[in-house]
N, C-alpha and C positions, 0 to 999 in steps of 0.2 A: 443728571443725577448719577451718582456714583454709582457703579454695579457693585453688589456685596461679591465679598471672596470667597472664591470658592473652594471647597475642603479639598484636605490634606489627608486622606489615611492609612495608618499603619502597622505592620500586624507582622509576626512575627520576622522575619526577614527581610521584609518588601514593603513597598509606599507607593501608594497610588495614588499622583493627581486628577481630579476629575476634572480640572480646567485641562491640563494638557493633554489629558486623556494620554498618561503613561503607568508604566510599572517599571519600579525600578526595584535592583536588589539592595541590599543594606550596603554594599558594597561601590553603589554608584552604575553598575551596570545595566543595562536595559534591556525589559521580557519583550521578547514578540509578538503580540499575540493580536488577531485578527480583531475588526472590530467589532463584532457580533459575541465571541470570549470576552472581550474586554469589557460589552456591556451587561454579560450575565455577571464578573469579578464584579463588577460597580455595583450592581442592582442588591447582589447575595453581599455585600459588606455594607453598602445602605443599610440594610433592612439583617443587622447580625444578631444573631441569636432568638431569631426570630424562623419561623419553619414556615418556606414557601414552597406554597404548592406548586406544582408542575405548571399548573393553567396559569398560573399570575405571571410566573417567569418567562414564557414561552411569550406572553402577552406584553410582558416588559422590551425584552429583546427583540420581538419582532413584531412591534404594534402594528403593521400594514400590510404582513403576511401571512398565509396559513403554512406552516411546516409543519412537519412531524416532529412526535418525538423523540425521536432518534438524535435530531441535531441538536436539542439542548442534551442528552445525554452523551452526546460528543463534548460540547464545552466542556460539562463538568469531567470528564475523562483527561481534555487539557489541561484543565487548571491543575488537576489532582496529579498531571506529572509534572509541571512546572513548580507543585509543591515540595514534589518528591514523594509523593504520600505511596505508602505500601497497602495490600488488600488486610482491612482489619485495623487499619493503624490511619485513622481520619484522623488530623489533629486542626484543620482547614476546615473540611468540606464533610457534613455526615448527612448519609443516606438516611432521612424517615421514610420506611417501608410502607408504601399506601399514601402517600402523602405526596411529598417531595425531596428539599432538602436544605440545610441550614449550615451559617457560617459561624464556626464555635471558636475562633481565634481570638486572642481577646484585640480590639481594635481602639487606636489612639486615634484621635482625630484634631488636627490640627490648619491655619489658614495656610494660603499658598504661599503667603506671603511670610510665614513665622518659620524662622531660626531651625532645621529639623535639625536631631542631635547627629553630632558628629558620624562618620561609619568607624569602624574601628577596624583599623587598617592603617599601619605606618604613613604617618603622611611623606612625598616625593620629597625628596633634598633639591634643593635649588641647582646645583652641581650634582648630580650623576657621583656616584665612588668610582674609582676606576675599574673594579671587579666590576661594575655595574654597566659600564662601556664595553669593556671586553664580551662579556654576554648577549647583549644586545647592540645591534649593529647600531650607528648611526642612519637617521632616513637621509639617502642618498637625494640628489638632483635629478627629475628625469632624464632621459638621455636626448641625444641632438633630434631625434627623428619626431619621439613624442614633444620633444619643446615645441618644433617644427607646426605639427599635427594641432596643437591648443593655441598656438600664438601665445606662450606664455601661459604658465598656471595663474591665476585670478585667486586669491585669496578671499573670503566670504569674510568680510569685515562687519560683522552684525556680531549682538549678542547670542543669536546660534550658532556663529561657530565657533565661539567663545567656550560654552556650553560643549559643543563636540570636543575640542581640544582638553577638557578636562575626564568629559567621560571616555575619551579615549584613552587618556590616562590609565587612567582605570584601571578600562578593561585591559590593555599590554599588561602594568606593572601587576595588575591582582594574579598575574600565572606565578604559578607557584616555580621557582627555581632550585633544583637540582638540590631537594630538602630529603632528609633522612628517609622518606616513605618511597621517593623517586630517584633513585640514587641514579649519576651518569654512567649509566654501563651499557654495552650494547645488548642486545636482544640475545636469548637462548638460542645457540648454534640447531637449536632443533629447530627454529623456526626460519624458512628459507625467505630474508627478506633481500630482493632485487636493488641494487643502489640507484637507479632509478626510475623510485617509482615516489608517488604523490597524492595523498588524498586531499580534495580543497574542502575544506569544514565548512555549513553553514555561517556567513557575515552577520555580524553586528548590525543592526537597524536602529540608528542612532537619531532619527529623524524627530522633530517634535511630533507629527501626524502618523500614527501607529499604522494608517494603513495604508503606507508605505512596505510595510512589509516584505508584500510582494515583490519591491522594486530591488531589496537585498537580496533575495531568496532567489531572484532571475540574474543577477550580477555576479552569485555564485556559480548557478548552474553554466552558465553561458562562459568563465572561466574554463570550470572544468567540463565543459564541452569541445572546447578548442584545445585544448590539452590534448584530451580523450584521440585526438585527430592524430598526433605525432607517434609514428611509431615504434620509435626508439622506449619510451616512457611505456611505462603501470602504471593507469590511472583508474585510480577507483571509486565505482557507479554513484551517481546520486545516492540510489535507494540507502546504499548502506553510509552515506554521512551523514544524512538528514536526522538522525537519530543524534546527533551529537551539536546540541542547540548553543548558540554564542554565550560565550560568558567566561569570566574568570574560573572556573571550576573543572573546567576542561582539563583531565591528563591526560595532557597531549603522548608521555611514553606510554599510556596504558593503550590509549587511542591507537597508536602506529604500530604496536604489535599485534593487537586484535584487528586493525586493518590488514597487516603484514606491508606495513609501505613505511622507505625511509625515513620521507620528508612530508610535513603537514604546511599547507598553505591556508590561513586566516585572518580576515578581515570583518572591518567592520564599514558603510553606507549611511552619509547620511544624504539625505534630498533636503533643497529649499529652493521654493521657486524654482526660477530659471540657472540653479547651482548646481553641484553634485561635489561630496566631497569621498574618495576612498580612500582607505587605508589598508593595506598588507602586510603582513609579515611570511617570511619563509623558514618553517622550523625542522631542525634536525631532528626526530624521534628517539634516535639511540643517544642522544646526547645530550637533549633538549636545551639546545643552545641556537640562538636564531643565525640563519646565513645570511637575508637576503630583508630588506623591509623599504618601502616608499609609500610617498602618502599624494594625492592626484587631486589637488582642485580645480578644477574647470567647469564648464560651463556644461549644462547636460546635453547641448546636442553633442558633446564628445565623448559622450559613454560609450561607444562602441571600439573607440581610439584606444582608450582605459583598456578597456576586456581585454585587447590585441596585443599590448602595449606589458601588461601583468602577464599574458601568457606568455607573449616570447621571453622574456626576463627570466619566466620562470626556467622552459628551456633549456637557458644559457648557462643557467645556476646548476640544472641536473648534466650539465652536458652532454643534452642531448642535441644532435643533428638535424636541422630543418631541413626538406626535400624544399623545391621551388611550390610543387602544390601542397603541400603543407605552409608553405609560411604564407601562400595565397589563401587558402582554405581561413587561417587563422585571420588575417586583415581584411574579408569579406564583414560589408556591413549587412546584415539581415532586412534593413531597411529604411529609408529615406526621413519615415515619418515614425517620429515618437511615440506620436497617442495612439498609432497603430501596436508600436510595439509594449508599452502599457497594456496594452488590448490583451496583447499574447501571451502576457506574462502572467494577467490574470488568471486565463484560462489553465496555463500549464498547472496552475495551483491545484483545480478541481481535476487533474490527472492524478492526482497525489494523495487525494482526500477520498480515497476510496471506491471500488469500480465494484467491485463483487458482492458488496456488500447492499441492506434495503436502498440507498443513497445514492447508490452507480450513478442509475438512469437520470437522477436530478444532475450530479455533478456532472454527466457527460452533454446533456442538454444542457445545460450551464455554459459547461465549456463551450459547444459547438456555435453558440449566439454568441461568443467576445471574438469567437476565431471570426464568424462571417462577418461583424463590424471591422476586425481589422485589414481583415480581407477589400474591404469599399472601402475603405481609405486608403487602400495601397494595394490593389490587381496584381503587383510582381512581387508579393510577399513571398516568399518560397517555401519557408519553415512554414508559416503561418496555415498550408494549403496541406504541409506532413501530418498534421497535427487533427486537421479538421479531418483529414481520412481517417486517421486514426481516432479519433470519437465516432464519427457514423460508422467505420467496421467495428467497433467497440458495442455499443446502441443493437447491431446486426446480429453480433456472434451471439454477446449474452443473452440476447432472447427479449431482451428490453424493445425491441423493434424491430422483428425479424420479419422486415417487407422490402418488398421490392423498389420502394421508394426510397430507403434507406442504404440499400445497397447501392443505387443511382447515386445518391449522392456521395456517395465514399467515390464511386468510379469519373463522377465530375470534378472531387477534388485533387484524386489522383494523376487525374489526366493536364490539368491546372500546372500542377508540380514539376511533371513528365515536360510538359512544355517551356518551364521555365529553366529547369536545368536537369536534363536529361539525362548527364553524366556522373551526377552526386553521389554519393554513399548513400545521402537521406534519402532522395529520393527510391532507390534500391530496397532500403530497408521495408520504407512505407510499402515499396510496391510487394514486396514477401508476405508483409505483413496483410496487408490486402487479399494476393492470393489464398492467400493459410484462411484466414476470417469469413472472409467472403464468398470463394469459393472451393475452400476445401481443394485447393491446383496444390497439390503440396511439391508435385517435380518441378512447378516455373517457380515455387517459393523458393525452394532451396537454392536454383540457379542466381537468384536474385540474389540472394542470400552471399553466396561467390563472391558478388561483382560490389557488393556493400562491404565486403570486408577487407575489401583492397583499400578505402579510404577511411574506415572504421574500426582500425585495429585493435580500440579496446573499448568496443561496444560491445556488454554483454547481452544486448536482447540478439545480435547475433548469433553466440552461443546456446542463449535459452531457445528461442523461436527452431532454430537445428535440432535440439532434443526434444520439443513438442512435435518437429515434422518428421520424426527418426520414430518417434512412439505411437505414432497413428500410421507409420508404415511400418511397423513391428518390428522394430530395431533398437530393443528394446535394451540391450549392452551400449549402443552405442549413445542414444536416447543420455541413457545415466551418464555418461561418457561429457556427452556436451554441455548437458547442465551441469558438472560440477566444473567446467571450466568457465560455464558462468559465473559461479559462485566463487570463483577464483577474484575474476576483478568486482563482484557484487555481493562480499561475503555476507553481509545483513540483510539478505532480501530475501524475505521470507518466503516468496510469490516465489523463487525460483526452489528455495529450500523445498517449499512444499508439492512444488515438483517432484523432485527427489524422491520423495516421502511417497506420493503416489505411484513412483515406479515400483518402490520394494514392496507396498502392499496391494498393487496389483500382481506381481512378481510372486505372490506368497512368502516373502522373505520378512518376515514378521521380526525377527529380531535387529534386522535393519533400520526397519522401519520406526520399531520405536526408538533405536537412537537418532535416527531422524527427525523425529517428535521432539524429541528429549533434548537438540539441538536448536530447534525454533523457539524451544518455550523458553528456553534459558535466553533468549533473545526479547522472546515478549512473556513473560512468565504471566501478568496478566489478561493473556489473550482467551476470553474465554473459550470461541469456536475452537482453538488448538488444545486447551484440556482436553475437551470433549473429544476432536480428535485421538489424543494420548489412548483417552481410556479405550474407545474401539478397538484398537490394536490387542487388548486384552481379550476382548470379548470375541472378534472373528477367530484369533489365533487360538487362545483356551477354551471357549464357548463358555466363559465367565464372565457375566456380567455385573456382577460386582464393583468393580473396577470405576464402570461405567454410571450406575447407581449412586455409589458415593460422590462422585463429580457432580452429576447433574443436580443432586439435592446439597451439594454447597455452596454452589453456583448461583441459586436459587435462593439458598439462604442470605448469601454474601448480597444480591442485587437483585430484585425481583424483574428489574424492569431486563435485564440481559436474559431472562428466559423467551421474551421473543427470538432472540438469535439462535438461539438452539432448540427449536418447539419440535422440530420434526424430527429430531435426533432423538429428545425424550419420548415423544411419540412409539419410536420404533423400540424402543427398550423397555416401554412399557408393553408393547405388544407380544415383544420378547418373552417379558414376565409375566405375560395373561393377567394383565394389573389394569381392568375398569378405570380404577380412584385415580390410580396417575395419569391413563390415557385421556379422562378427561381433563386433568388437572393443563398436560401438554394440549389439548387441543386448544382452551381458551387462549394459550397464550402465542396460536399460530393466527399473525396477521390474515384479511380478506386478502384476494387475490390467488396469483400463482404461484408453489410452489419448486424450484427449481431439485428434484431429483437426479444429480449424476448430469445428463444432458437433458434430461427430458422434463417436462415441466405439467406440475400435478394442479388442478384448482383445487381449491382450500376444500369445498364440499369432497373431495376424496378421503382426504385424512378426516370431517364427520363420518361415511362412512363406515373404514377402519374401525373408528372406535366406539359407534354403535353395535359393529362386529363384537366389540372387547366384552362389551356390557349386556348381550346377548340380544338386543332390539333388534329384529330380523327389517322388521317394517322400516325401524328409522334409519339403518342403514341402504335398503333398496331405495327410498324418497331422497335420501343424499348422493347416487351411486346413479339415479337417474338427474337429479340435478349438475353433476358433474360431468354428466354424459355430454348436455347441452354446451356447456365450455368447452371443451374437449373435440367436438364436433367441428365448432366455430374455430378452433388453432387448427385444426386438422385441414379444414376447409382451405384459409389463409394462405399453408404450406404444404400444397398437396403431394409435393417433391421431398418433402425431406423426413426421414423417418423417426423421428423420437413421438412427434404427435400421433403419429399412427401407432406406434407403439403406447402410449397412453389410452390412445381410446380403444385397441384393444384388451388393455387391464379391465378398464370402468365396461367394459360390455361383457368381459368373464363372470367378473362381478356381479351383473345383472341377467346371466344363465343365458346372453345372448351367444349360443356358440358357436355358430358359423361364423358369425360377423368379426367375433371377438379375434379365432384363428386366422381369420383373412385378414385381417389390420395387421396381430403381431407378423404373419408371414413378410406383408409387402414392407415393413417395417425394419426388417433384416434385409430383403431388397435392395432398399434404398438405402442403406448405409450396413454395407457389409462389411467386418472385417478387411476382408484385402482391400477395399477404399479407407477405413477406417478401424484399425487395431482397438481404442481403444472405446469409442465410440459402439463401434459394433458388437462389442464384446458385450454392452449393456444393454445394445437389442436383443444379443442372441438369451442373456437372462431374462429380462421379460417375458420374451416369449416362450421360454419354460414354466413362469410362474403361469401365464394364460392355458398352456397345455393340461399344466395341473387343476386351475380353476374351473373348466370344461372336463374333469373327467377323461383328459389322455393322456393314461400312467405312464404307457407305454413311450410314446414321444418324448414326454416330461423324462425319463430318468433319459434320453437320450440325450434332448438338451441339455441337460446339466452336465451328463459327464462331457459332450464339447464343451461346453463354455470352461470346465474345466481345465480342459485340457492345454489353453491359453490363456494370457495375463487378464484377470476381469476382478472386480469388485466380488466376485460369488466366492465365497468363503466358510471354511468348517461354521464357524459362529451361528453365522445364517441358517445353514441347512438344519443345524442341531435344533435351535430355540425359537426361528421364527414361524408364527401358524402361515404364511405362505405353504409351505411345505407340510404343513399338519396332513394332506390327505394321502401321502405318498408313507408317511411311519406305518411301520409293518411290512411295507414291501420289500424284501429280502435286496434286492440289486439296488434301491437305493439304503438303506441301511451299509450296505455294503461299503459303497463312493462314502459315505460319512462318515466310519470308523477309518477308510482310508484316509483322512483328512486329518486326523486326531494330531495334536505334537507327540515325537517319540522322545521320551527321554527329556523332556523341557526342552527339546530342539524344536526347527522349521517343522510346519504342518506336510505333509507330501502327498 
């Protein structure tokens, strides 16, 4: 029996086959997007105009799992930038408040097999114009070594790669060419661009099976990784190209001057079966005229051939200079076995999909299970063994798993690594990274750190990793210093930006900082934590909350479901403002579990609490306060060496009039992470344990800690001391009244 056809839908600029399980754009070009995205776009276009709730969708997308919600509110987060859609401007995807959400485009639906109407878009000349050669190179022959290396390119004589040769079309001819918006000119003398330097753009994922994805997305990386090795060249970070998704719409000159790099290298991947076909081009930015372009079919155990093969080319093209371990470095295969390295490529994904945020601990456990499978199928993976360290010290630092077993097993994949090539820049890196995470050694970090950056000349986590070790040894010039040479070759990464951003506002340099802010958001202007951020900067500096106020109740308005991400921030500004009605309104909307304050980590029962404090329940906050005592207790026990737990449980025994106890936790709490071991850490014990001195009735201690904690870079700020009831029992006291008017901005300038 024949199988009936399967639809065709489409909706304003895009068609989705749900037989091929693709998106394409009106243009012929193809979306990326994972298969978990691609099954909520299906599910919300089935079912359009119609309002699904949360539970059905969650249900649809992952029938055989329990996730949170958080991860369908990631889909719709993709889909809604892949529309383009702006905050307030749903013309796709509308939030129903309480509900769920609904697909309001209006949708054609058509079989797989019927006629879709033309894209409108000049069709190819059969002949090329000769302006049209001149522009675009011809795709050359590979050369003797790579012919050498495939035994011959293999053509994919199927109708997919029939199919790829058109959409590749496509995607080359849809760049827009040197048109009245993009004129050939080279960049403003004010902007210092290197001649050679290179960003590689996310590739094209051309494949009929979407979730392939990965296998582009690692074909890029693994380019400009071996690039990143040479160096003569600027090559610039992942973080900040991955923001610039394949497709005809790319300007590439708007691209190369907000990267600050000459030359842009992009392609598109497709996979079939036991195939692989790549495509490259090499684009001038200031000119945006291509230099350099070849297209690679063979056989997929030669992808590694490919990467090597595209890198040096590229080299040759910036004339840059290969050393002998450099162009060994570069023809080094990662490893023997494929489905191992599938393995790795998946996991590098869930490095990228968020660490800090509710999701870390899932994506980094994620990770750490494709790293150990690839790890059994191939014992001398090398990379594969960087990577797993770096998820268990990840798992470690953030507080996700902060045991001894977890630290074990970062020092067995370490050691793994160490053994297989002892000499590496990775492995150097990983071991920094290690020391820094795992045990806070920040003098063998930075040594490492030396001996990484001989073979890693344009790795920014070198840069960045030096001004987190520079800033917890109170080096706090030089700190700034390393991280903006991060940001040199990592200009879009906000991770490091926000670095930045926390030296000026522990720094008290407030007006820094919020161009600091005012820098990231222009990067993610929908980011909500960074509003939130923004407005703080108002609030510590002027002791106006306002600012702060109006952000959280738009934010709020705009998404109900994003008030989870900032519950404790509203929390604290409602505390700020002795406002009952919003502290509880924030409390609902702070998840169970722990709450991660600065280093130290709060159970949920603290913030009830707080805001039984708010609403004058003496009772319900002592029954929440000794509830949290018991959490608190049990981390504390866990880590009986490391002081932010002890620093918590002597809050929650302030709180509960235990005073002895309360003083002897925050003491051994500064103890064990003091300042001269840790600047900036310590700086947030040494406040705590002023709010505990003041919570026990010792005014005296209390104005003494503050004015040190003052007196170096920490998070305690005018804001604070003015409007938060922490401090309510200390107003009146002349000496600290005093520290607080000290603190005031003079003149709209820095607080002092």
């Amino acid at each position: 029996m024949k199988a009936p056809p399967t639809p065709v839908y489409e909706f304003g600029d895009f068609r989705l086959d749900a037989g091929k399980r693709l998106v394409t754009r009106r243009d012929g070009a193809a979306v990326a997007l994972t298969p978990r995205v691609f099954e909520t776009l299906l599910y919300l276009v089935e079912h359009h105009d119609t309002v699904l709730d949360k539970e059905r969708l969650m249900e649809a997308v992952w029938p055989d799992s329990i996730v949170e919600e958080n991860n369908l509110s990631q889909n719709i987060s993709t889909l809604r930038n892949v529309f383009g859609e702006s905050p307030g401007s749903h013309h796709y995807i509308v939030t129903v408040p309480g509900r769920g959400y609904r697909f309001v485009a209006q949708v054609r639906t058509r079989e797989a097999n019927a006629v879709p109407e033309p894209p409108k878009i000049p069709a190819p000349a059969i002949e090329p114009a000769k302006s049209e050669t001149e522009r675009i190179a011809p795709v050359s022959q590979p050369n003797q070594a790579a012919t050498i290396r495939s035994s011959r390119p293999v053509l994919l004589a199927t109708a997919a790669a029939l199919a790829l040769s058109v959409a590749a079309l496509l995607f080359w001819r849809g760049r827009p060419q040197n048109s009245r918006d993009s004129p050939a000119t080279t960049p403003s003398a004010a902007i210092a661009i290197p001649e050679k330097s290179i960003a590689v753009l996310p590739f094209a994922n051309l494949s009929a099976d979407q979730e392939n994805a990965f296998f582009a997305e690692g074909m890029q990386d693994d380019i400009l990784t071996a690039l990143a090795k040479v160096a003569e060249l600027k090559v610039v970070a992942r973080t900040s190209v991955m923001n610039y998704p394949a497709g005809p719409r790319r300007d590439l000159r708007e691209i190369g001057q907000v990267l600050a790099v000459a030359k842009i290298l992009e392609g598109s991947v497709q996979r079939a079966g036991g195939k692989v076909r790549v495509t490259v081009q090499l684009i001038d930015t200031r000119t945006n005229t291509h230099v350099w372009a070849e297209t690679y079919d063979r056989d997929l155990a030669d992808v590694f051939a490919i990467q090597s093969d595209i890198a040096q080319q590229i080299a040759i093209q910036l004339q840059a200079k290969l050393s002998p371990n450099e162009k060994a470095a570069i023809e080094e295969r990662p490893t023997h076995d494929l489905a191992a390295y599938d393995l790795y490529l998946r996991a590098k994904v869930f490095f990228t999909s968020g660490l800090s945020s509710s999701k870390g601990k899932a994506n980094l456990t994620e990770a750490s299970r494709l790293l150990d499978q690839a790890i059994t199928r191939d014992p001398e993976f090398f990379l594969a063994y960087c990577q797993l360290a770096r998820a268990h010290d990840l798992l470690y630092f953030l507080g996700a798993e902060h045991t001894t077993a977890r630290l074990a097993a970062a020092d067995s994949a370490i050691a793994a690594a160490a053994r297989l090539q002892p000499d590496s820049g990775e492995v150097h890196l990983a071991l920094a990274w290690h020391r820094y995470h795992g045990y806070r050694d920040y003098d063998h970090a930075r040594a490492e750190l030396a001996l990484a950056q001989r073979t890693l000349p344009n790795n920014p986590q070198i840069f960045q990793l030096m001004g987190l070790i520079d800033r917890r040894q109170g080096r706090w010039e030089e700190s700034t210093r390393s991280l903006e040479k991060a940001v040199d070759l990592d200009p879009r990464n906000e991770s490091v930006l926000g670095n930045i951003f926390d030296n000026y506002y522990a720094l008290r340099r407030f007006a820094q900082a919020a161009a600091t802010a005012d820098r990231i958001l222009k990067l993610t202007p929908n980011d909500t934590v960074m509003r939130v951020v923004r407005a703080y900067v108002d609030l510590q500096w002027r002791a106006d909350p306002k600012p702060l106020h109006e952000t959280i109740e738009a934010i709020v308005a705009e998404n109900p479901a994003a008030a989870t991400d900032i519950a404790d921030d509203w929390l604290y500004l409602a505390l700020c403002e002795r406002d009952p009605v919003a502290a509880n309104r924030a409390l609902a909307a702070i998840k169970p579990g722990v709450i991660a304050v600065g280093n130290a980590r709060f159970p949920r029962a603290w913030f009830e609490g707080l805001a039984a404090r708010t609403r004058g329940d003496d009772a319900a906050a002592r029954n929440a306060f000794a509830a949290a005592r018991l959490e608190a207790e049990r981390l504390a026990r866990e880590q009986p060496d490391y002081g932010p737990p002890r620093a918590v449980l002597g809050m929650i025994d302030a709180a509960l009039g235990r005073k002895e106890e309360a003083i002897r936790e925050g003491r051994r709490a500064v103890e064990l992470l003091p300042v001269t071991k840790d600047s900036l850490g310590g700086a947030h014990m040494m406040q705590l344990l002023a709010i505990i001195y003041v919570w026990t009735g010792e005014k005296d201690l209390a104005t003494e800690q503050v004015a040190a904690t003052l007196q170096i870079p920490s998070s305690l700020h005018y804001g604070s001391l003015r409007l938060h009831p922490f401090w309510d029992p200390l107003r009146g006291d002349s000496r600290f009244e005093k520290i607080v008017a000290s603190l005031a901005p003079k003149s709209g300038g820095e607080a002092k």
